[in-house]
C-alpha positions as CSV (number, residue, x, y, z in Angstrom):
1,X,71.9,70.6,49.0
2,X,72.2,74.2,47.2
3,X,71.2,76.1,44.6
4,X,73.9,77.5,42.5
5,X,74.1,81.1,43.1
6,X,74.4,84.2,40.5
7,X,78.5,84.6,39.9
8,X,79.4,87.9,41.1
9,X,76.2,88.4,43.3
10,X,76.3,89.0,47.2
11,X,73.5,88.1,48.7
12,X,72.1,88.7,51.9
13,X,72.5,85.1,53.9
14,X,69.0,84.7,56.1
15,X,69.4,81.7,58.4
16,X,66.6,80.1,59.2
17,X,65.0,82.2,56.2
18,X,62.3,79.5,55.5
19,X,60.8,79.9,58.6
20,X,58.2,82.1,59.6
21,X,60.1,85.2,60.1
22,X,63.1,84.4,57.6
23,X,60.3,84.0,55.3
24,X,59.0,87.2,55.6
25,X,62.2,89.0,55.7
26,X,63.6,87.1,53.0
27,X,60.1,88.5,50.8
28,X,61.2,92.1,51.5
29,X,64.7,92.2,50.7
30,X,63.7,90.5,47.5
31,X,60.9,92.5,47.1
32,X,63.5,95.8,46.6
33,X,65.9,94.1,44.5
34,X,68.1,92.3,46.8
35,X,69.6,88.4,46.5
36,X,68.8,87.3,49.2
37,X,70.1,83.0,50.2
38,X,68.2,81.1,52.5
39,X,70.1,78.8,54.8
40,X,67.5,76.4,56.5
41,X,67.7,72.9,57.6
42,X,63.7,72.5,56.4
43,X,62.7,70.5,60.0
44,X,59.8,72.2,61.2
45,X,56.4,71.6,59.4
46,X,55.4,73.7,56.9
47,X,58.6,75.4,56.3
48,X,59.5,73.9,52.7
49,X,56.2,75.6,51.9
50,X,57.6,79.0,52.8
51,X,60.6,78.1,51.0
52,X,58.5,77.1,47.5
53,X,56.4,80.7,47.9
54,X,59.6,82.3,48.2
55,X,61.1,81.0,45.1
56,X,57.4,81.0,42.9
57,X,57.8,84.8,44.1
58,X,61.2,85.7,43.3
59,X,62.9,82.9,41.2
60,X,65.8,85.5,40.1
61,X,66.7,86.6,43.6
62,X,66.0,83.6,46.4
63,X,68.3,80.9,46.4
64,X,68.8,78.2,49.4
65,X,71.0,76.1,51.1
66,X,69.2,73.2,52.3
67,X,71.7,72.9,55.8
68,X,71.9,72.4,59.4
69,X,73.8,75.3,61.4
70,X,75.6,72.6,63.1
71,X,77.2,71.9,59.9
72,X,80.0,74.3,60.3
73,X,81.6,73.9,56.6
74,X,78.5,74.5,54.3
75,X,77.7,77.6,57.2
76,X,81.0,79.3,56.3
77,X,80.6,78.4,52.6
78,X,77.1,80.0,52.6
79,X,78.7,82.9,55.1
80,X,81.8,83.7,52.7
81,X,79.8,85.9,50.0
82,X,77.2,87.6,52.4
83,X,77.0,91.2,52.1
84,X,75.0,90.4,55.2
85,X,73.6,88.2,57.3
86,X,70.6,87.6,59.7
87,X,71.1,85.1,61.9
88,X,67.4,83.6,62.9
89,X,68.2,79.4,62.8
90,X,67.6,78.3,66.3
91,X,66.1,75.8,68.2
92,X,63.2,77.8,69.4
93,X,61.3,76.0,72.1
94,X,61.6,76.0,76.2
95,X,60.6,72.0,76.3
96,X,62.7,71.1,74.0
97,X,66.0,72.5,75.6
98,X,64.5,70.8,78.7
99,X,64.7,67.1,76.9
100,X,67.8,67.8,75.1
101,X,69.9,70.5,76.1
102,X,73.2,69.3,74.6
103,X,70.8,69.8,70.9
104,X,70.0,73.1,72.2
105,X,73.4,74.1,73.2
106,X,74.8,72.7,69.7
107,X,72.5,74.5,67.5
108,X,71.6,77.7,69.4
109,X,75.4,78.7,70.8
110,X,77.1,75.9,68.9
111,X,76.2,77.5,65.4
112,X,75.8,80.9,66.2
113,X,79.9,80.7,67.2
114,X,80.7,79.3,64.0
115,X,79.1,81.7,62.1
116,X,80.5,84.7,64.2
117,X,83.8,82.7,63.5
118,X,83.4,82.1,59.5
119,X,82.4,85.9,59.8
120,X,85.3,87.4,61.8
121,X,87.9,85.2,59.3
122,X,86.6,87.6,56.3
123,X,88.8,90.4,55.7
124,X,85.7,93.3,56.3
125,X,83.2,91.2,58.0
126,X,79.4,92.3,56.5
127,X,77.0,93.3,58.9
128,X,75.3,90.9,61.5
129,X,71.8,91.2,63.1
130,X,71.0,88.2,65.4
131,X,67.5,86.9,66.9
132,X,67.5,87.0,70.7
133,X,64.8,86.4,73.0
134,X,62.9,88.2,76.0
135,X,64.2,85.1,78.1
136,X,67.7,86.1,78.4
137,X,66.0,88.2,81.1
138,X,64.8,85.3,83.0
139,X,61.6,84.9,84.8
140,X,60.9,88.4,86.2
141,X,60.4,86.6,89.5
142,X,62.1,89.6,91.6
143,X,58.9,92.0,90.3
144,X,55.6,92.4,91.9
145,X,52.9,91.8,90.1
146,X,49.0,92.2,90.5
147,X,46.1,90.4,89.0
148,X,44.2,92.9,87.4
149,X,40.8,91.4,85.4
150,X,42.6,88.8,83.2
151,X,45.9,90.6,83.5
152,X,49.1,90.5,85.6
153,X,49.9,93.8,85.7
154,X,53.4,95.2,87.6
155,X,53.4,97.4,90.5
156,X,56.3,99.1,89.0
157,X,55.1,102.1,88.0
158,X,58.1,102.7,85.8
159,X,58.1,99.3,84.4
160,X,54.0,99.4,83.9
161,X,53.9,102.5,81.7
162,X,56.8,101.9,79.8
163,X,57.8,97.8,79.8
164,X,61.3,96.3,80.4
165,X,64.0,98.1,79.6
166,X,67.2,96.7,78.1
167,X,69.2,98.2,81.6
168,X,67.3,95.2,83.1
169,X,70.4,92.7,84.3
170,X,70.0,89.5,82.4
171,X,69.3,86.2,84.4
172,X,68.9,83.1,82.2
173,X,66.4,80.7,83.2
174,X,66.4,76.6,81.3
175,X,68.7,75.6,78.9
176,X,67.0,77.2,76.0
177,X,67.5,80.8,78.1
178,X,71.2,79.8,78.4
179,X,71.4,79.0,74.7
180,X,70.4,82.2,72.9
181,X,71.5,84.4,76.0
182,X,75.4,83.1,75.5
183,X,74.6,83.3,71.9
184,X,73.4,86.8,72.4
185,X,76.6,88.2,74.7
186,X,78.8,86.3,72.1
187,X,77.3,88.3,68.8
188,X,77.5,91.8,70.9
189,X,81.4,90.8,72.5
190,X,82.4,89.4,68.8
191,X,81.3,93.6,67.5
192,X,83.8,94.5,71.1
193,X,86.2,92.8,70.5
194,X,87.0,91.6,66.8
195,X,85.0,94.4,65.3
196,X,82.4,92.5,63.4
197,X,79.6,95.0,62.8
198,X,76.8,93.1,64.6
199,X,73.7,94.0,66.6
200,X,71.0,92.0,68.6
201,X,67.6,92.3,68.9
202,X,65.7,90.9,72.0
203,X,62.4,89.7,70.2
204,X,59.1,89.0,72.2
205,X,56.0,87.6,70.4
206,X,56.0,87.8,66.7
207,X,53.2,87.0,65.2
208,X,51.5,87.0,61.6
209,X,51.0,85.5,58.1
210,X,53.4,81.7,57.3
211,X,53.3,81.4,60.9
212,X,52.6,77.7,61.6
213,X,52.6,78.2,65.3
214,X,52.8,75.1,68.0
215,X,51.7,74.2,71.6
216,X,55.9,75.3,72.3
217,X,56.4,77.9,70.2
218,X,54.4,80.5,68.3
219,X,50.8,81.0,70.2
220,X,49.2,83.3,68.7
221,X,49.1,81.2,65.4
222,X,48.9,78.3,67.6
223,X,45.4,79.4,69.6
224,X,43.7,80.5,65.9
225,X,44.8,77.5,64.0
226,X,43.2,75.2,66.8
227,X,40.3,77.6,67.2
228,X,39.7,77.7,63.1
229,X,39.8,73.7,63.2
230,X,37.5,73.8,66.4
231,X,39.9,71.9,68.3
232,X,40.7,72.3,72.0
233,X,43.6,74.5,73.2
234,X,45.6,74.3,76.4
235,X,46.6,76.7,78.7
236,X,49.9,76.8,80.6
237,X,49.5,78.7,83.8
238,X,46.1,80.6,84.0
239,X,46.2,82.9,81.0
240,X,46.5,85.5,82.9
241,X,50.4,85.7,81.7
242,X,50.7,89.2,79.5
243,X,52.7,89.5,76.1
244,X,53.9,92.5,74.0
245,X,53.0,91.2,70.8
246,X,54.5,91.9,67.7
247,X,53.2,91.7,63.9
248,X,55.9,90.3,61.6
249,X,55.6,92.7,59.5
250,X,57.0,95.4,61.9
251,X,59.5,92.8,62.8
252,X,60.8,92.8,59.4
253,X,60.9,96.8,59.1
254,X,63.0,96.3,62.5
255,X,65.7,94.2,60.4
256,X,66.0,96.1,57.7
257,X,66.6,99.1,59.5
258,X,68.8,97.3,61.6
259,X,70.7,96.1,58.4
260,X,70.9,99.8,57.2
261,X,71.9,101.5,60.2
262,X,74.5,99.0,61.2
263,X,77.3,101.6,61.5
264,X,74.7,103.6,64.4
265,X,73.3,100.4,66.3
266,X,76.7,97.5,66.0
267,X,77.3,96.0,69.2
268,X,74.2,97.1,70.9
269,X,71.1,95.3,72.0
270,X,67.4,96.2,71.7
271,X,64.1,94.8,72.9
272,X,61.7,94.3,69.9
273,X,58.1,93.7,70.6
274,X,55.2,95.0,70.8
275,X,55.5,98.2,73.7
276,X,53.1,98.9,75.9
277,X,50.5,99.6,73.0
278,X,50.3,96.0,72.2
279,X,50.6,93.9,76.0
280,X,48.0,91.8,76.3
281,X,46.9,88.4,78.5
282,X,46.4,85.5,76.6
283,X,43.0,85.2,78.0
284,X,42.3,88.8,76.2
285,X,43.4,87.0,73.1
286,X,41.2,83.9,73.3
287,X,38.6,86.7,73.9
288,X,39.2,87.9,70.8
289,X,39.8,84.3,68.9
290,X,36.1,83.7,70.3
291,X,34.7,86.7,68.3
292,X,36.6,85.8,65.4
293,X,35.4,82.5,65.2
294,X,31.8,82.9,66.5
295,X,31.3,79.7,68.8
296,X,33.1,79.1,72.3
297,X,36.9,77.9,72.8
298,X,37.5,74.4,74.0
299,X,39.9,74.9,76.6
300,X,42.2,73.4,79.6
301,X,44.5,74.5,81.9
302,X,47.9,72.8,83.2
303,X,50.6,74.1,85.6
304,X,52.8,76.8,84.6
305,X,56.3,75.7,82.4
306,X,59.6,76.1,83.3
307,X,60.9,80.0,83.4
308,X,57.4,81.5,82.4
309,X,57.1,84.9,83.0
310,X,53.9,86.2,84.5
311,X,54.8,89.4,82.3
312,X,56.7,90.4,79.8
313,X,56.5,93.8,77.4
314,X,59.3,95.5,76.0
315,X,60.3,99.0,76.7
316,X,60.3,99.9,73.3
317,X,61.6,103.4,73.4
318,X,65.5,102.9,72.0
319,X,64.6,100.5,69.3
320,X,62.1,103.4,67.4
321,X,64.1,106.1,67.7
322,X,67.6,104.0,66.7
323,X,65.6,102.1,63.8
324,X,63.6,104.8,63.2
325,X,60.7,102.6,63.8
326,X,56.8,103.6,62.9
327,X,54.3,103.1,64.8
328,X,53.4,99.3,64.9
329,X,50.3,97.4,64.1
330,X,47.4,97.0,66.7
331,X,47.1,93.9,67.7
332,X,43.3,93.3,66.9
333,X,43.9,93.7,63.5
334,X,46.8,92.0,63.4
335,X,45.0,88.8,64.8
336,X,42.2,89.1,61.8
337,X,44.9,89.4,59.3
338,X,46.6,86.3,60.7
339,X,43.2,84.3,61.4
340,X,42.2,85.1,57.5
341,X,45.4,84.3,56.6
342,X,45.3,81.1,57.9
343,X,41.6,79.9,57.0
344,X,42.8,80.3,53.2
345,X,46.0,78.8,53.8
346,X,44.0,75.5,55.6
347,X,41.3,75.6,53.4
348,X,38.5,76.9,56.4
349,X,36.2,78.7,55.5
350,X,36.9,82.3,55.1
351,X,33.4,83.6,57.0
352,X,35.1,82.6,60.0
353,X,38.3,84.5,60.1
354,X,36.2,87.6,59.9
355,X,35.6,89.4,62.9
């Protein structure tokens, strides 16, 4: 299902762009003017919401495709106008490339090849930035690490001031790894070798507002939105695990500088996250969820998941100074943004998303 789009207008295609950071993206480039068409197969929960806020917002310049990227014919009919094209659709979750990873194959390196194909068929293929992940570098299970408080911390001292660097070999751990890292060296070999002007950015934890997070995928929404309802959360591992995190709207500045600088950054790959500035244990942010809240977390604790890293933060140093990039948010405030975010959007009440 589609909306008919404005004759002679080329928008920018955002797959996935009723998600959580489509959503956002899409928001901004309509924001300054741009038509932006949101390709999204509307499965997860909450996304036709995004979708709806999107179009109450900007009914001139958001129009969708309601289509799964495993549908290669409405991809390269949604593809064949672009003026550009961020490529965010995936199937996002660890577990669920561990129950079906012939899905997870399909959608995540399935569709991002037909895209790259519909693309490269154009006569001047438009600009491409894909979504990657941290786990194309696997489980960082050849570094040291030391338990520090409630933090792994590296013994690196290289790696501990300044994160992972993209120089770091990549090693992909479950299916889901394999997915979006063949995904990944197929976006940056298409820009080699067929010239497509494409670039890849290695995302760690985004967080923020329309974030509807789960127990697989998207914690940091996950932990407040079971915190706000006074729920109990579980812990994979001992929370001792640290994260760069990201707020999505420094994510979103990272794409639309990627988008404009295209001709500097094609066929390279960056890691986007939060930088040393914003690692943090999970534990730290429960600590902080607590606060927020104002009672005591309900918790548990199960084994560690398949591929977990006991730490990841990205060495964020290329990414600013090829994007350009500010400064990003500090995570504390990030994390009240997001928790008042979320009590209005679930009707809690506001006092306790207030730190």
């Amino acid at each position: 299902m589609a909306d008919p789009l404005i004759p002679g207008r080329r928008p920018v295609l955002i797959t996935g762009g009723a998600g959580f950071i489509g959503a956002n993206l899409a928001d901004a480039l309509a924001a300054e003017g741009r038509d932006v068409l949101v390709y999204d197969a509307l499965l997860r929960p909450g996304v036709e919401a995004n979708l709806a806020w999107l179009k109450s917002r900007h009914p001139e310049r958001i129009s969708s495709v309601t289509a799964d990227v495993r549908d290669t014919a409405s991809l390269a009919a949604a593809a064949a106008d672009a003026s550009a094209v961020v490529h965010l659709a995936a199937q996002v979750a660890v577990t669920t490339s561990l129950a079906d990873p012939v899905a997870d194959f399909a959608v995540n390196l399935g569709g991002t090849l037909a895209l790259l194909e519909a693309l490269r068929r154009r006569p001047a293929p438009p600009p491409l930035v894909f979504a990657s992940t941290n786990k194309v570098y696997g489980d960082l299970g050849d570094l040291e690490f030391g338990l520090e408080g409630d933090a792994y911390m590296p013994t690196d001292p290289g790696i501990r001031a300044l994160g992972i660097g993209e120089d770091r070999p990549l090693d992909f751990h479950t299916p889901y790894g394999c997915s979006k890292g063949g995904a990944d060296q197929y976006v940056l070999d298409y820009a080699r070798s067929f010239g497509v002007p494409a670039c890849v950015l290695r995302m760690s934890c985004i967080y923020g507002p329309r974030q509807m997070g789960t127990e697989d995928q998207g914690w940091v929404a996950h932990f407040l939105i079971r915190a706000l309802e006074g729920r109990p959360i579980t812990i994979y591992g001992d929370g001792c695990q640290v994260r760069d995190v990201l707020d999505v709207g420094d994510a979103v500045a990272a794409y639309r500088a990627a988008l404009a600088r295209i001709d500097a950054v094609k066929g390279r790959a960056y890691n986007l996250g939060g930088g040393p500035g914003n690692a943090v244990s999970l534990r730290q942010v429960l600590g902080v969820i607590e606060a927020i809240v104002g009672r005591p977390l309900d918790l548990a604790f199960e084994g560690w998941r398949a591929g977990d890293q006991r730490y990841y933060v990205s060495d964020t140093r290329r990414v600013t100074a090829d994007l350009g990039l500010n400064a990003p948010l500090p995570w504390q405030r990030g994390l009240a943004r997001l928790a008042a975010w979320l009590a209005e959007h679930r009707g809690l009440p506001r006092q306790a998303a207030l730190v």
